[in-house]
C-alpha positions in Angstrom: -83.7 45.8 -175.7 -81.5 43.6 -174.3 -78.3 42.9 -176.0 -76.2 39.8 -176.0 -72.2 39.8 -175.7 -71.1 38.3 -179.4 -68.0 36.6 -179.0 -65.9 34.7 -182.5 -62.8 32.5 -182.4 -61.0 32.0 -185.6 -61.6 28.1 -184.7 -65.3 28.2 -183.2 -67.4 30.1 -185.5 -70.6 30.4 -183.4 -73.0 33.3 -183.1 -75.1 34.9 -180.3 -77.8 36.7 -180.8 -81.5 37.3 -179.8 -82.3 38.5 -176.2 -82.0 35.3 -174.5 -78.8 34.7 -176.2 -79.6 31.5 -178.8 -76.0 30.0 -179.9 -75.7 28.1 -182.7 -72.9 25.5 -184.2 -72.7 24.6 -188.2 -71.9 20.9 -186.8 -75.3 21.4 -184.1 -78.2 22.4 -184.9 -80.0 22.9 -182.0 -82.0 25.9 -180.9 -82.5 27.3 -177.3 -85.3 29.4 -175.6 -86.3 30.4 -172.3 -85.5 33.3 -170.6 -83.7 31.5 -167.2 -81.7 28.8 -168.6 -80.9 26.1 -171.2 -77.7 23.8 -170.8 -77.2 21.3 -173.4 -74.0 18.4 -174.0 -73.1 17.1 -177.0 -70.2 14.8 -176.4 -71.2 13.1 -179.8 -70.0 16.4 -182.1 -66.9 16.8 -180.0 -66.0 15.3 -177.0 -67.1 17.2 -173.9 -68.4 20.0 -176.0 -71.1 22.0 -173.7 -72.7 25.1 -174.6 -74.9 27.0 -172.0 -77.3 29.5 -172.3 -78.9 31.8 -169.5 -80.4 35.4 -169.8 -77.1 36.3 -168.1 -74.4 33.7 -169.2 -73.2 31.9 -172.5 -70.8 29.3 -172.4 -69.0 27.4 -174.4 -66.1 24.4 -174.5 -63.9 24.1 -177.2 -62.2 21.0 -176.5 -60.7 20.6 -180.4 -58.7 23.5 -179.9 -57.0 22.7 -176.7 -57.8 20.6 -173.6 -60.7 21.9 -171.7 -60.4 25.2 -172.8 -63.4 26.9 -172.1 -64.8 30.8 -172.9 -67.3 32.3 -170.8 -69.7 35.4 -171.7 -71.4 36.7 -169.2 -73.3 40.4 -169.0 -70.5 41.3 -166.1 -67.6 39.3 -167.1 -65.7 36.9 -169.6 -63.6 33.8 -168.2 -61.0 31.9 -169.4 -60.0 28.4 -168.8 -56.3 28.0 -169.4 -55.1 24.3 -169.5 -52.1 24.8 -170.8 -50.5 25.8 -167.9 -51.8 22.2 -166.0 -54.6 19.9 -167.1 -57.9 21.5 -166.6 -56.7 24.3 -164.6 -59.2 27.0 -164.4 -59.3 30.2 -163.2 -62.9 32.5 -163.7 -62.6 36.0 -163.4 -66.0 37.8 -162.7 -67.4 41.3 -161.4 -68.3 38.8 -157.9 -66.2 35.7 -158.4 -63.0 33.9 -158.2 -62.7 30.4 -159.0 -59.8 28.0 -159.2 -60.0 24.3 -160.5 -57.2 22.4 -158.6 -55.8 19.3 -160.8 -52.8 18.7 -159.4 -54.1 17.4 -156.0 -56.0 14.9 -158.3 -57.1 15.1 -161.3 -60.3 17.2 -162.4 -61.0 18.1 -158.6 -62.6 21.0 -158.6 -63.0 23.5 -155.6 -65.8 26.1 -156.0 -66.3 29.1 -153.9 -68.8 31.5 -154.8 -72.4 32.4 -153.9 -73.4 32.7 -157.3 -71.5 31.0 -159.8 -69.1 28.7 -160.4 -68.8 26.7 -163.9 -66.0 23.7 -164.7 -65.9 21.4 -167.6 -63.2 18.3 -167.3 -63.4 16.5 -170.6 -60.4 15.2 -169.7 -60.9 13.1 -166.9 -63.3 11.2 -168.6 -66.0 12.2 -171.5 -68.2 14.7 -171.1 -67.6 15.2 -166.9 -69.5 18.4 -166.5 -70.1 20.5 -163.0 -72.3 23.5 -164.1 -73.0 26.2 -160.8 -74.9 29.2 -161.1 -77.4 30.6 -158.6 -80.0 29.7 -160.5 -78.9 26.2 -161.6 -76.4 23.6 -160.6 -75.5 20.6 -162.6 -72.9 17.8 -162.4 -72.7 15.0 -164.6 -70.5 11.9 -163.1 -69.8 9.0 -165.0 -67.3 7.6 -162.5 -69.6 6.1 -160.1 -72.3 5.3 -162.6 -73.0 5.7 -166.3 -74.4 9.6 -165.8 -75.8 9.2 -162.4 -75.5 12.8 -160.9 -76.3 14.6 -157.8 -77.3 18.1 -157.3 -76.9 19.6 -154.4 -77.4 23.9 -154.2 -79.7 26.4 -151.8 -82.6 26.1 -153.9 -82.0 22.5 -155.8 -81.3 19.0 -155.3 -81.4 16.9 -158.8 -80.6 13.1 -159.3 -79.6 11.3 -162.5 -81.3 8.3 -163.0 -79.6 6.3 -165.9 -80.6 3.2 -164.5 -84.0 3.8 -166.7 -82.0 4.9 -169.9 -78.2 5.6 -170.1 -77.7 9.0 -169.6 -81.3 10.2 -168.8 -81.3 13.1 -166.4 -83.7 14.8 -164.5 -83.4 17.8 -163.1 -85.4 19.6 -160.2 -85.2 22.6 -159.5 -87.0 25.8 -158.5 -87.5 26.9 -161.9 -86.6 24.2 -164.1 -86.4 20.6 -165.2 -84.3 19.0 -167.5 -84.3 15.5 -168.9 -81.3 14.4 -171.0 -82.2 12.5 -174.3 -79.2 10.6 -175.6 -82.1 8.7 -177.7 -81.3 11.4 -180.3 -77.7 12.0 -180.1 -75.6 10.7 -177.4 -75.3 13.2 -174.4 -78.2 15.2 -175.8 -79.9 17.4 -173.3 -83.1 19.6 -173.0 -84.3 21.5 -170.0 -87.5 22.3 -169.8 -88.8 25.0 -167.2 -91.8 24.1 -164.4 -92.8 25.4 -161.0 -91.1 23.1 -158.6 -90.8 23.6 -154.8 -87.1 21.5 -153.6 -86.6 20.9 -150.0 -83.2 22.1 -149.9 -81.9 18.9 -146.8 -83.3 16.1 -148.9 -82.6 14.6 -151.9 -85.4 14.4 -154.7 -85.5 12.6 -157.7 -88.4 13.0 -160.5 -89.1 9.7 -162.2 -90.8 11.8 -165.0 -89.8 11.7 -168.8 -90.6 14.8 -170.8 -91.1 14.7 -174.0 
């Protein structure tokens, strides 16, 4: 049986468990399933709080604490985002990468080099600014050019954000998954949802599809 790595701060009391790894908040109520991944943010609890959940990573932000501080649970590997050294400064430590969030060139730039992951919150740029990387699933959400209008762009995925149908509604396409955001329900809510879908990896796709 598969186990999941349990991880408790004396200021986040959440709980893993099950083989997929379900986390749980007392102020979020949301469950997660699937065995590939689930991503969810919930800027309304807290702002830029994210948790993610895949069969090999669990991550969450814990902005109330400090400023983009972020833990990461992986099966390999646990990362640590240390802003207290400079704004959103990150540094991930993992059995196959090394990744460094440059804010002082400008701020929440982010440089990613990996093959497999990479993962980067910046709450404090603006609210809820998320670039999720795995090599399974890449999200980014940016608010800067338009209210959550996001592009994906990874070997297997391109995904497009189309708030211009509901603010903050997301679509995602990807190989194995796709994921609509819901802020109908609480603002920044999102569910992924898992299909077959075949992405051109040169062109840009967008799925004008609302699940339910």
């Amino acid at each position: 049986m598969h186990l999941c790595t349990t991880t408790r701060h004396t200021d986040w009391k959440d709980g893993f468990q099950e083989n997929n790894c379900i986390s749980r908040h007392t102020d979020w109520k949301d469950g997660f399933q699937e065995n590939n991944c689930i991503c969810a943010q919930q800027p309304g609890t807290q702002i830029g709080k994210t948790d993610f959940i895949d069969n090999k990573c669990i991550c969450a932000q814990q902005p109330d604490t400090q400023i983009g501080k972020t833990d990461f649970i992986e099966n390999n590997g646990i990362c640590a985002q240390q802003p207290d050294t400079q704004i959103g400064k990150t540094d991930f430590i993992e059995n196959k990468c090394i990744c460094a969030q440059q804010t002082d060139t400008q701020i929440g730039k982010t440089d990613f080099i990996d093959n497999k992951c990479i993962c980067a919150q910046q709450p404090d740029t603006q609210i809820g600014k998320t670039d999720f990387i795995e090599n399974k699933c890449i999200c980014a959400q940016q608010p800067d050019t338009q209210i959550g209008k996001t592009h994906f762009i990874e070997n297997k995925c391109i995904c497009a954000q189309q708030p211009d149908t509901q603010i903050g509604k997301t679509h995602f396409i990807e190989n194995k998954c796709i994921c609509e955001q819901q802020p109908d329900t609480q603002i920044g809510k999102t569910d992924f949802k898992r299909i077959n879908a075949s992405v051109n990896n040169n062109q840009t796709h967008r799925l004008e599809r609302r699940i339910s």
